[in-house]
Backbone as XML, in Angstrom:
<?xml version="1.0"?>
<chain id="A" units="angstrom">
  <residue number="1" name="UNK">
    <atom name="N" x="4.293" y="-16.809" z="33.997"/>
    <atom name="CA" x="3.498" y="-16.314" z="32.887"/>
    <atom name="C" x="2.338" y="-17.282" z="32.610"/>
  </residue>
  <residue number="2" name="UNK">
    <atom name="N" x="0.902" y="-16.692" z="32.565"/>
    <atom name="CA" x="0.234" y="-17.462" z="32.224"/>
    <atom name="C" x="0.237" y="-18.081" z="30.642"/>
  </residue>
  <residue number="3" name="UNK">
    <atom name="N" x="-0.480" y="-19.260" z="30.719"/>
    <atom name="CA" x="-0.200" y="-19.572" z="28.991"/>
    <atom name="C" x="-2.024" y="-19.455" z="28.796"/>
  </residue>
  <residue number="4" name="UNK">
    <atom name="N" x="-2.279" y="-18.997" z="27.836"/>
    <atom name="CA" x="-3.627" y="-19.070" z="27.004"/>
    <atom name="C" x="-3.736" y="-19.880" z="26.031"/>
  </residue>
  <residue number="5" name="UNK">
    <atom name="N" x="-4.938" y="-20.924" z="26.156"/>
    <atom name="CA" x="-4.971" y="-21.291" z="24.937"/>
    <atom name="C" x="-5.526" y="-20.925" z="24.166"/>
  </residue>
  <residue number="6" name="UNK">
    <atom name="N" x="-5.241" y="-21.820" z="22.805"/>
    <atom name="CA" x="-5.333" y="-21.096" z="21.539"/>
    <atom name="C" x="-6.118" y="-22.062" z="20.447"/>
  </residue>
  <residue number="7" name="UNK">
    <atom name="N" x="-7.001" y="-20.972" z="19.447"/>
    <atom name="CA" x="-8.181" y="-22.022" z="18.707"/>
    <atom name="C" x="-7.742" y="-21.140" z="17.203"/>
  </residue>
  <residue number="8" name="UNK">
    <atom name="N" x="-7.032" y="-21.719" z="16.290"/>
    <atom name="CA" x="-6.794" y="-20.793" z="15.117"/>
    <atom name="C" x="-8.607" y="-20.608" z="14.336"/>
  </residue>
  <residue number="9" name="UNK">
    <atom name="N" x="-8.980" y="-20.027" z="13.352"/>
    <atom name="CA" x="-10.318" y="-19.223" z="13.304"/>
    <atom name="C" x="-10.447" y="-20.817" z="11.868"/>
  </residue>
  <residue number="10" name="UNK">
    <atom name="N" x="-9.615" y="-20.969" z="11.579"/>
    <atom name="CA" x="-10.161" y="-22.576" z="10.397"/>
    <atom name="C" x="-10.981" y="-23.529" z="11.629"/>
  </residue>
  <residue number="11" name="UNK">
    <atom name="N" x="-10.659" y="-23.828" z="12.803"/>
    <atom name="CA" x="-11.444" y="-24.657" z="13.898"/>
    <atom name="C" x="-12.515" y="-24.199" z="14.183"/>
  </residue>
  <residue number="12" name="UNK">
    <atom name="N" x="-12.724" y="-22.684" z="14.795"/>
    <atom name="CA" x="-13.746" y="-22.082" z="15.251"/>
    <atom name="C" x="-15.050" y="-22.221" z="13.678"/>
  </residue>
  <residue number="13" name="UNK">
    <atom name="N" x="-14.778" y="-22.098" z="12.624"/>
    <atom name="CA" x="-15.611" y="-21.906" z="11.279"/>
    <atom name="C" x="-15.962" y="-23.611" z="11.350"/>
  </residue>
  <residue number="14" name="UNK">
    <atom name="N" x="-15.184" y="-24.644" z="11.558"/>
    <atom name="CA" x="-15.201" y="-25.735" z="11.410"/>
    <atom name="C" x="-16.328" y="-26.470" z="12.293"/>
  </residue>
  <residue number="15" name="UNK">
    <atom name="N" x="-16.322" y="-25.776" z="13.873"/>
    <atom name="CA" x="-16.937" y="-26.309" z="14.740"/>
    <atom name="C" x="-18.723" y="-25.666" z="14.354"/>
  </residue>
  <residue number="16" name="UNK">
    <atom name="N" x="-18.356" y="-24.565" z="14.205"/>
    <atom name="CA" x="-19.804" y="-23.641" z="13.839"/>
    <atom name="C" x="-20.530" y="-24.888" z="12.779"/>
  </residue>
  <residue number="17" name="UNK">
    <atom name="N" x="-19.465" y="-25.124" z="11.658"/>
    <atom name="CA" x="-20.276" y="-26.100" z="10.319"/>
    <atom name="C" x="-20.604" y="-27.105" z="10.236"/>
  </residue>
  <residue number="18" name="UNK">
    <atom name="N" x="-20.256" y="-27.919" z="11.872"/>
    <atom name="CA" x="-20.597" y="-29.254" z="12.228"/>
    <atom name="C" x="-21.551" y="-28.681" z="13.750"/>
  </residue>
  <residue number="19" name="UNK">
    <atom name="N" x="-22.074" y="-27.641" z="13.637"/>
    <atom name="CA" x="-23.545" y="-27.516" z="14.394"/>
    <atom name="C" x="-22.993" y="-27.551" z="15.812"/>
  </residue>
  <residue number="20" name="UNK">
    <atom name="N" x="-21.987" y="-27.271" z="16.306"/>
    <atom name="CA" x="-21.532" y="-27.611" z="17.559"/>
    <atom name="C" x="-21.545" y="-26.358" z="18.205"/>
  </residue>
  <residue number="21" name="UNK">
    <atom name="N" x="-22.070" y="-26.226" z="19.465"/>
    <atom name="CA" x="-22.626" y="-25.098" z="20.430"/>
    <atom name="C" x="-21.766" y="-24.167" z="20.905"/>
  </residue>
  <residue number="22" name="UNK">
    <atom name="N" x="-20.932" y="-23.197" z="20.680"/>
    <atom name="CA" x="-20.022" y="-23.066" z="21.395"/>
    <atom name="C" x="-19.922" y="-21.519" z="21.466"/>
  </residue>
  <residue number="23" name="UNK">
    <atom name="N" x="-19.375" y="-21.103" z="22.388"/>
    <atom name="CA" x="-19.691" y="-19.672" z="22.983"/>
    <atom name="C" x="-18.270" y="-18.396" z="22.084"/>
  </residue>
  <residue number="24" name="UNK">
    <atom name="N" x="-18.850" y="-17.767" z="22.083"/>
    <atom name="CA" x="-18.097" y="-16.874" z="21.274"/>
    <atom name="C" x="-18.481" y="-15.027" z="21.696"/>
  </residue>
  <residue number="25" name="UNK">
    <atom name="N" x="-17.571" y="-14.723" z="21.643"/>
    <atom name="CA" x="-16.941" y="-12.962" z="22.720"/>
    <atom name="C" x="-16.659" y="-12.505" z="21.522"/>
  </residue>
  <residue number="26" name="UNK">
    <atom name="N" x="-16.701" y="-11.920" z="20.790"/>
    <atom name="CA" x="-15.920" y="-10.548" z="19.995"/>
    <atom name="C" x="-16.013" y="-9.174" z="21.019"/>
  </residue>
  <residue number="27" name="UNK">
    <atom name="N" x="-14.821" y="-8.998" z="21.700"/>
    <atom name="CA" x="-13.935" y="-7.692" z="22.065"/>
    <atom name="C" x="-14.030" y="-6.985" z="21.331"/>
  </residue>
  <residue number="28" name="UNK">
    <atom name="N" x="-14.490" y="-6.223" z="20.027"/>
    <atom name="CA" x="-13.611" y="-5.241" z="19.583"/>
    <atom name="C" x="-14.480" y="-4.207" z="19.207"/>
  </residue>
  <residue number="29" name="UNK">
    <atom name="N" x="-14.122" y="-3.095" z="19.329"/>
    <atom name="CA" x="-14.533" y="-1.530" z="19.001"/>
    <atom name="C" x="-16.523" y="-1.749" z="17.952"/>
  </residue>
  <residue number="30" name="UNK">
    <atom name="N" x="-17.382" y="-0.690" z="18.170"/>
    <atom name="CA" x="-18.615" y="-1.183" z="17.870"/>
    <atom name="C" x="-18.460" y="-0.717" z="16.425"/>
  </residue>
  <residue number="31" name="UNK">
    <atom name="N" x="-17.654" y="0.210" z="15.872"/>
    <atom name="CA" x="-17.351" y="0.131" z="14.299"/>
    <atom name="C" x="-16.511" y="-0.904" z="13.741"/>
  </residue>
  <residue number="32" name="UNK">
    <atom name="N" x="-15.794" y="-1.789" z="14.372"/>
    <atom name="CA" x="-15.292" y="-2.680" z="13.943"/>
    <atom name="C" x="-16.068" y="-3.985" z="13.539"/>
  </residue>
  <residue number="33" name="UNK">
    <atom name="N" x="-17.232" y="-4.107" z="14.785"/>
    <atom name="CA" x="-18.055" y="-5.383" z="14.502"/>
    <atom name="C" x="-19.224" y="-4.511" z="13.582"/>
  </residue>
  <residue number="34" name="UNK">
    <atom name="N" x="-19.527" y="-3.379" z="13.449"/>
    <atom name="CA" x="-20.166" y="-3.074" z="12.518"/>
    <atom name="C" x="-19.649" y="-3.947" z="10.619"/>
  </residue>
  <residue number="35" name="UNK">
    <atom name="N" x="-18.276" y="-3.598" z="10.783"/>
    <atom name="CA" x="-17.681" y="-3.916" z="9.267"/>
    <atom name="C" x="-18.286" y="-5.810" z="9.245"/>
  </residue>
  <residue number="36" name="UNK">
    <atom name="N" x="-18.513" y="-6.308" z="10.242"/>
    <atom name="CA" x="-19.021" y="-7.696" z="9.912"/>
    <atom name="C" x="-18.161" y="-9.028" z="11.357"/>
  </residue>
  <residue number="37" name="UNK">
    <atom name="N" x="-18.838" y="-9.389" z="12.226"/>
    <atom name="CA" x="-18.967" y="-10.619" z="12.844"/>
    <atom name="C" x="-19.388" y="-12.009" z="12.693"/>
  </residue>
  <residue number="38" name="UNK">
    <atom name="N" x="-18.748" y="-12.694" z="13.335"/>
    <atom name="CA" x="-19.354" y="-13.996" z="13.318"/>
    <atom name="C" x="-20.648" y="-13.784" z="13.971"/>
  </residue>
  <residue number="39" name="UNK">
    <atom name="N" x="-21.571" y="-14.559" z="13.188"/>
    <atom name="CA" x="-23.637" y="-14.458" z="13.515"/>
    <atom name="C" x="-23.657" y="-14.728" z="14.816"/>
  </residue>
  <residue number="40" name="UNK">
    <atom name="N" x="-22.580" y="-15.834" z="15.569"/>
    <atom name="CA" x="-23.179" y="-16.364" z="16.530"/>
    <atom name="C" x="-22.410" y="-15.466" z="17.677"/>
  </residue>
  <residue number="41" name="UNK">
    <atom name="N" x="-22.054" y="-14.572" z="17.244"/>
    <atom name="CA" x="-20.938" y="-14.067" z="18.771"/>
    <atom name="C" x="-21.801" y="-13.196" z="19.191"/>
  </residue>
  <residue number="42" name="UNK">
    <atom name="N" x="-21.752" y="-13.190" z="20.604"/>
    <atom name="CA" x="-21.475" y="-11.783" z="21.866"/>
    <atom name="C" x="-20.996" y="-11.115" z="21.307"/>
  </residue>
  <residue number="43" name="UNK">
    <atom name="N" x="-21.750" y="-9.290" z="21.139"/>
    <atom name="CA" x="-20.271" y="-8.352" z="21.354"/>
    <atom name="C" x="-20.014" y="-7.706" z="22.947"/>
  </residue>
  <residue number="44" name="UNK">
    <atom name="N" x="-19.256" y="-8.121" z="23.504"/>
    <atom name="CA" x="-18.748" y="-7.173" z="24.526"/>
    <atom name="C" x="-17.559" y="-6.420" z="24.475"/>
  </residue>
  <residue number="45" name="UNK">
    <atom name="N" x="-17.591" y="-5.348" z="24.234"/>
    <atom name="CA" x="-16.032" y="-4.428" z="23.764"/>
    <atom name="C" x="-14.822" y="-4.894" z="24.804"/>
  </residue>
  <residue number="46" name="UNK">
    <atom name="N" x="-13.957" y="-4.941" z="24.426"/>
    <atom name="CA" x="-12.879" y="-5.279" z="25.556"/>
    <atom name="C" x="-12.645" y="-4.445" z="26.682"/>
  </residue>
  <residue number="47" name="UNK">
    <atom name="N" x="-13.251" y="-3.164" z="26.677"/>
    <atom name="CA" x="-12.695" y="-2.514" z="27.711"/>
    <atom name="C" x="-14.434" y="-2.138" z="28.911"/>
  </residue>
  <residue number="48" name="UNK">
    <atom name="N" x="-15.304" y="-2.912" z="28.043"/>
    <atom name="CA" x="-16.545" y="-3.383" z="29.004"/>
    <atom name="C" x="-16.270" y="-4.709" z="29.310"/>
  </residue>
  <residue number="49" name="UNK">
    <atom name="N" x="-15.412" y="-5.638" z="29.595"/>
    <atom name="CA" x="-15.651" y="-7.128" z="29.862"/>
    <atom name="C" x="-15.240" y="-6.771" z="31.687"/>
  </residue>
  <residue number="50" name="UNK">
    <atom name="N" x="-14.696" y="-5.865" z="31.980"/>
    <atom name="CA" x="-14.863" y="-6.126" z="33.590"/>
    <atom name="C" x="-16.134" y="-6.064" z="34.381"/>
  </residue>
  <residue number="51" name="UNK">
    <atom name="N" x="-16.765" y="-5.046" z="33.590"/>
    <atom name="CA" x="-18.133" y="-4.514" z="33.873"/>
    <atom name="C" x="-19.508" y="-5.891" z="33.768"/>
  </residue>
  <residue number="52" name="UNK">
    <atom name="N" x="-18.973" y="-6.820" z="32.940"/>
    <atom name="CA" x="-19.836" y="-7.478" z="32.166"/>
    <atom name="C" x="-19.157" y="-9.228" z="32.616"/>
  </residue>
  <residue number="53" name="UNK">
    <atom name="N" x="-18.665" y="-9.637" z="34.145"/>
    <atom name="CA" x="-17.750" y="-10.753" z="34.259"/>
    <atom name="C" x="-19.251" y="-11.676" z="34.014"/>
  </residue>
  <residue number="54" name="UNK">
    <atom name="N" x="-19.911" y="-11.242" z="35.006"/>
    <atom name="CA" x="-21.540" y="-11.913" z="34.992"/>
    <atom name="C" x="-22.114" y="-12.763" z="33.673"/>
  </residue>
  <residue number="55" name="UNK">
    <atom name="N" x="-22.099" y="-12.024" z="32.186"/>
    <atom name="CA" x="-22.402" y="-12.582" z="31.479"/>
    <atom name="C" x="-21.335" y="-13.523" z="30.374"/>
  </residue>
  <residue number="56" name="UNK">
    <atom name="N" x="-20.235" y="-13.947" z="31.495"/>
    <atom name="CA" x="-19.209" y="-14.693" z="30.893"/>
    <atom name="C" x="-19.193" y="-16.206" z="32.039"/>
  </residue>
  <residue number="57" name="UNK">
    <atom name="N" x="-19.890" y="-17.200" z="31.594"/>
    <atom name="CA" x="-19.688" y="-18.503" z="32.448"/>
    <atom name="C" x="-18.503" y="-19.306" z="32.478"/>
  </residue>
  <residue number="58" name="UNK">
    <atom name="N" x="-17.844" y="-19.327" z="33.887"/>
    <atom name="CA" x="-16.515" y="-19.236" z="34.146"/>
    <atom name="C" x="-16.258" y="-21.457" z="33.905"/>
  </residue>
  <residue number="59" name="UNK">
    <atom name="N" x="-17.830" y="-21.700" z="33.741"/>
    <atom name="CA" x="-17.579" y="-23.094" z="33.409"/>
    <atom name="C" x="-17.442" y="-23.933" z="32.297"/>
  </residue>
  <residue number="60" name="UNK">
    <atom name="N" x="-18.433" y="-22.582" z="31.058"/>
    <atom name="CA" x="-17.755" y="-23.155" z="29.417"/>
    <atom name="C" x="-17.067" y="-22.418" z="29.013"/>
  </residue>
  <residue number="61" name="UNK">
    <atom name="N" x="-16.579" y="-23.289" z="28.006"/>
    <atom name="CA" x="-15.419" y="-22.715" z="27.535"/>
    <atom name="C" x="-15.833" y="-21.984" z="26.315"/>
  </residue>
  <residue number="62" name="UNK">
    <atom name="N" x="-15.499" y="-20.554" z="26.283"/>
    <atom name="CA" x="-15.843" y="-19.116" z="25.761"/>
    <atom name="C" x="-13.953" y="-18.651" z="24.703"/>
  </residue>
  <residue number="63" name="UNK">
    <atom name="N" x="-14.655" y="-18.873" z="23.395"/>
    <atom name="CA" x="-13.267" y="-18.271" z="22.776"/>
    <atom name="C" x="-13.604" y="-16.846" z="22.603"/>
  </residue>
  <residue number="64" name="UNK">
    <atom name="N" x="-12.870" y="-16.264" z="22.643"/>
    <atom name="CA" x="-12.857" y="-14.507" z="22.941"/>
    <atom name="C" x="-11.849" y="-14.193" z="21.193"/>
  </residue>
  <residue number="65" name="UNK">
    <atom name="N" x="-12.563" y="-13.474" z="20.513"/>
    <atom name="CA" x="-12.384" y="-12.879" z="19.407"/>
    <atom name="C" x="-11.940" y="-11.046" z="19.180"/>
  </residue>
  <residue number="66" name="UNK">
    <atom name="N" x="-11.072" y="-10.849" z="18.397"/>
    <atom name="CA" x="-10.835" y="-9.561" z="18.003"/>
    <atom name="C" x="-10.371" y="-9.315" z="16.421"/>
  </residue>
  <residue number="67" name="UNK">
    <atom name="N" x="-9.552" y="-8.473" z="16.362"/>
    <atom name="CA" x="-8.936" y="-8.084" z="15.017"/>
    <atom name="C" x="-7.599" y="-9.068" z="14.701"/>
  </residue>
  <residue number="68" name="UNK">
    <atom name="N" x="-6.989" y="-9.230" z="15.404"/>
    <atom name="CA" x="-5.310" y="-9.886" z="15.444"/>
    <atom name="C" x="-5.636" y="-11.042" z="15.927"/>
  </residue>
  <residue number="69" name="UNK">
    <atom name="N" x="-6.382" y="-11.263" z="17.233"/>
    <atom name="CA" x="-6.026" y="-12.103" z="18.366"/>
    <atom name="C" x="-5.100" y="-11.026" z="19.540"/>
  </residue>
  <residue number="70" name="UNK">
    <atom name="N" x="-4.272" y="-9.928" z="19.267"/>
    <atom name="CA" x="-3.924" y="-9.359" z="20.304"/>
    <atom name="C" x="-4.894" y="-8.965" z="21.395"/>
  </residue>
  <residue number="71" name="UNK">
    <atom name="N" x="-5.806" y="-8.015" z="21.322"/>
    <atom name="CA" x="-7.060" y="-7.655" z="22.500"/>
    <atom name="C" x="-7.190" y="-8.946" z="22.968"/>
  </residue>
  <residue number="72" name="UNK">
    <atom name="N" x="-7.522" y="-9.808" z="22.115"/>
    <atom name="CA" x="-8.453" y="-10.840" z="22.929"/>
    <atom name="C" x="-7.734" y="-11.878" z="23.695"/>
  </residue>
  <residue number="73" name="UNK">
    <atom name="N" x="-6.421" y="-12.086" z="23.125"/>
    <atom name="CA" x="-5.425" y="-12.415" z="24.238"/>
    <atom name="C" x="-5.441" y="-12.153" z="25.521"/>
  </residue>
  <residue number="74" name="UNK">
    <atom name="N" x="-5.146" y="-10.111" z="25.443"/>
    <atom name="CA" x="-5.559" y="-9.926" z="26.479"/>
    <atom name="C" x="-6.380" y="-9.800" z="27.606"/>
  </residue>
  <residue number="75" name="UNK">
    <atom name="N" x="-7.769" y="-10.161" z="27.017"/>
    <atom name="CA" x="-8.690" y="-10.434" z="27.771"/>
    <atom name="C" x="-8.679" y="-11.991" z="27.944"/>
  </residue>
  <residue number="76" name="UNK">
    <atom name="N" x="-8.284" y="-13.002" z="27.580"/>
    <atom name="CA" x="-8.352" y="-14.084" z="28.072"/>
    <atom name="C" x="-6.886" y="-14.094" z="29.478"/>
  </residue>
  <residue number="77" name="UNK">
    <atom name="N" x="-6.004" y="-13.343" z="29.154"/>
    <atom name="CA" x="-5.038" y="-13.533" z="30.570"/>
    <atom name="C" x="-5.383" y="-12.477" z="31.400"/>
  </residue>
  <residue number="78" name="UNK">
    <atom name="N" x="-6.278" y="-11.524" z="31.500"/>
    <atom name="CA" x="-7.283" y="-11.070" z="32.268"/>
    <atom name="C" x="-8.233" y="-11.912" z="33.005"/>
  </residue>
  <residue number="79" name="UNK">
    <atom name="N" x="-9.083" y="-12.749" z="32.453"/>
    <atom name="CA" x="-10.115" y="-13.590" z="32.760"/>
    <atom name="C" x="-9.714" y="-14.707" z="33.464"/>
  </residue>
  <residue number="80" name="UNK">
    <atom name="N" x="-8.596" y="-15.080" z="32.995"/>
    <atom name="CA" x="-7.526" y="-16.402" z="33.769"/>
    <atom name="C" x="-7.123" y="-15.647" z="35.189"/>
  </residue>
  <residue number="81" name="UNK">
    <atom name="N" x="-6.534" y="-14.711" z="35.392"/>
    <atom name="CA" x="-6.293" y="-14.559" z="36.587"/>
    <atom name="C" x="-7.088" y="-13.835" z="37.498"/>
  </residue>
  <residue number="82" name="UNK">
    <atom name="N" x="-8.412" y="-14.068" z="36.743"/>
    <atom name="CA" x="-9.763" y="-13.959" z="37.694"/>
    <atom name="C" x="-10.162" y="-15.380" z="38.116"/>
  </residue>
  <residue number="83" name="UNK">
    <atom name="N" x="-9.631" y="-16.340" z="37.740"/>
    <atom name="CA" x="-9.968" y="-17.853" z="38.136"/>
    <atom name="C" x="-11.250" y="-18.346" z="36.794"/>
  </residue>
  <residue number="84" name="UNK">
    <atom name="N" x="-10.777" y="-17.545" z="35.362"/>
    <atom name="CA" x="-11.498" y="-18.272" z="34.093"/>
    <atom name="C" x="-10.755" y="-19.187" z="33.689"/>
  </residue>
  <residue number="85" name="UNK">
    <atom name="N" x="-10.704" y="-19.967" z="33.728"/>
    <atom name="CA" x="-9.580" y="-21.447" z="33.177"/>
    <atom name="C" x="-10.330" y="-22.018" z="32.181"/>
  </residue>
  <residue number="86" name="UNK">
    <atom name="N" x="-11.492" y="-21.591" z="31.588"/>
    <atom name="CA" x="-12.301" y="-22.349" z="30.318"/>
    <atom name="C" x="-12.366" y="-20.628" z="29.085"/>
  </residue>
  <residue number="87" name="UNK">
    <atom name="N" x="-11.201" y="-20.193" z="29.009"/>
    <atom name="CA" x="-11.200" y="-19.102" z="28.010"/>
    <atom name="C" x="-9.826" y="-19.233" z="26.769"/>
  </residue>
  <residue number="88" name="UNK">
    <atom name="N" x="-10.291" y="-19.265" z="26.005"/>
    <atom name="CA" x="-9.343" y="-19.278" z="24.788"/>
    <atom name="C" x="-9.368" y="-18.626" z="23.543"/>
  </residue>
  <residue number="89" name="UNK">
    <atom name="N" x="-8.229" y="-17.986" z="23.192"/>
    <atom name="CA" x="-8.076" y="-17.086" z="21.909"/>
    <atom name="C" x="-7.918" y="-17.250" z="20.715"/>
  </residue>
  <residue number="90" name="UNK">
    <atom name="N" x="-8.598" y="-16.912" z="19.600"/>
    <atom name="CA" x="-8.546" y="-17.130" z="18.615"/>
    <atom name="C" x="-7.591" y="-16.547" z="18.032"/>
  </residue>
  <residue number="91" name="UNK">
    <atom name="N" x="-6.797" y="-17.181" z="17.669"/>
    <atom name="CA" x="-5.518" y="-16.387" z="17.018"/>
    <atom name="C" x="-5.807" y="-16.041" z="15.498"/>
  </residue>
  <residue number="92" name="UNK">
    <atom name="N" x="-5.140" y="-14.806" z="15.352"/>
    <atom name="CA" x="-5.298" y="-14.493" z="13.770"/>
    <atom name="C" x="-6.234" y="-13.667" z="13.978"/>
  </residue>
  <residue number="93" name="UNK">
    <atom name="N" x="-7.623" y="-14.052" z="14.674"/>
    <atom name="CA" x="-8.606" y="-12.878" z="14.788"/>
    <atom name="C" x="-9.722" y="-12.824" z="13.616"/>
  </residue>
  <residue number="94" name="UNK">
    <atom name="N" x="-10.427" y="-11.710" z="13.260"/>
    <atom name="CA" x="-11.217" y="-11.801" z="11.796"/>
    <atom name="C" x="-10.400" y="-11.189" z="10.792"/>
  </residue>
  <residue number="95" name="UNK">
    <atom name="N" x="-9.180" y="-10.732" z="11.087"/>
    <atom name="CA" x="-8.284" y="-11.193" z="9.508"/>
    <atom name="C" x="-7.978" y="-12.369" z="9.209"/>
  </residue>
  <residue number="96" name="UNK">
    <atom name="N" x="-7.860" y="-13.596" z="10.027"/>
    <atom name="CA" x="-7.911" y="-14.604" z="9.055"/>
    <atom name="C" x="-8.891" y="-15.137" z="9.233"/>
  </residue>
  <residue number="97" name="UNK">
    <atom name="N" x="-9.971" y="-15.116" z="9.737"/>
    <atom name="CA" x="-11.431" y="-15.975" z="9.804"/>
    <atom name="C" x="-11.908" y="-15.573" z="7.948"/>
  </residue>
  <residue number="98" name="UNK">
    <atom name="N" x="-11.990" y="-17.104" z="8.151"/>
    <atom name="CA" x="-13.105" y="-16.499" z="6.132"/>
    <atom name="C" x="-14.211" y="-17.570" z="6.366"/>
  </residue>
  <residue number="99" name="UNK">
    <atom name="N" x="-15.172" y="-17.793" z="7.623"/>
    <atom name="CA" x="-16.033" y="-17.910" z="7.888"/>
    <atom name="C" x="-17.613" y="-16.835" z="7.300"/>
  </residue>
  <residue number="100" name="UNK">
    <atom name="N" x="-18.293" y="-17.083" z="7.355"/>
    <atom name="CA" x="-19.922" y="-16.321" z="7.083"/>
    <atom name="C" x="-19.641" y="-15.183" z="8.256"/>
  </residue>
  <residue number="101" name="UNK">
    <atom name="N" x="-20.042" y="-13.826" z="7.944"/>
    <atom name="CA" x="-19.859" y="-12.513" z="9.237"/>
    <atom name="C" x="-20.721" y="-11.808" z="8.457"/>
  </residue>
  <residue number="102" name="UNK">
    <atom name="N" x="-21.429" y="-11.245" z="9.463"/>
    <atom name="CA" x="-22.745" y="-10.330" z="9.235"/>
    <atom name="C" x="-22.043" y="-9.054" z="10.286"/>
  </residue>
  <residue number="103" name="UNK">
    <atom name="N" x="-23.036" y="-7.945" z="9.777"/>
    <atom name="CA" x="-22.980" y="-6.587" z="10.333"/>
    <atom name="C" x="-23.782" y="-6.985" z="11.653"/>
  </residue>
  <residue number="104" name="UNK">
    <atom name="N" x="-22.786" y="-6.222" z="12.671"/>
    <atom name="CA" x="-23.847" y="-6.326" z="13.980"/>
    <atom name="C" x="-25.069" y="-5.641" z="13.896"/>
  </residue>
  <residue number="105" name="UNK">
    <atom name="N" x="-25.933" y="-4.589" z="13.173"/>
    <atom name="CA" x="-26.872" y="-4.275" z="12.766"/>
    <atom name="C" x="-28.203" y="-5.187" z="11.957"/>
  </residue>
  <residue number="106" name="UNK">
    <atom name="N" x="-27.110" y="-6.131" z="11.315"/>
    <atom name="CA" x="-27.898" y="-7.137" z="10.880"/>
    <atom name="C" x="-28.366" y="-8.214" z="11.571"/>
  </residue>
  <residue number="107" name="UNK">
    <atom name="N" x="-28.192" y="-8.462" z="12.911"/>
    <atom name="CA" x="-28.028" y="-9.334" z="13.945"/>
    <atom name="C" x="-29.059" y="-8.909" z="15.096"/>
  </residue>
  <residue number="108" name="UNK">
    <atom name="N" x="-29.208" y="-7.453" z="14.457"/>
    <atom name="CA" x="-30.830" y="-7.269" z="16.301"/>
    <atom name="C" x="-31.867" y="-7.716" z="15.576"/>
  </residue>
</chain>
């Protein structure tokens, strides 16, 4: 079994507030990131990330976001046994993120 690692969403808000660069995936449905995302994320829906390996660099490390952390789990042990070894899940997801999230509308 692969193991994924894991970034609870208090780190990910933490790293954002100390200016630190770091790559961010929200997976989830385009009415979902409508209700509000983190400013700085990618959306690639989870069931476009095969389509889309290209705009995922298999050399930084990319935390992959959803609702739970379930989807995006699964796209990080997807991505791992494509040979992504720099992918990790945010557990909890944006129910527990209480970070700043904007409408993806507000973001083009």
């Amino acid at each position: 079994m692969i193991e994924i690692k894991e970034i609870m969403p208090e780190e990910v808000q933490q790293k954002l507030a100390n200016g630190e660069k770091i790559e961010l995936i929200d997976v989830r449905e385009e009415e979902e990131v409508e209700e509000g995302m983190i400013p700085q994320a990618k959306h690639i829906r989870m069931n476009d990330i095969p389509a889309h390996l290209e705009a995922i660099d298999k050399e930084r490390e990319t935390i992959f976001i959803c609702r739970s952390g379930a989807r995006s789990g699964n796209v990080c042990a997807f991505l791992q046994e494509r040979g992504y070894n720099n992918v990790i899940n945010m557990v909890g997801g944006m129910l527990e993120y209480k970070g700043e999230t904007k409408r993806k509308s507000e973001l083009v």
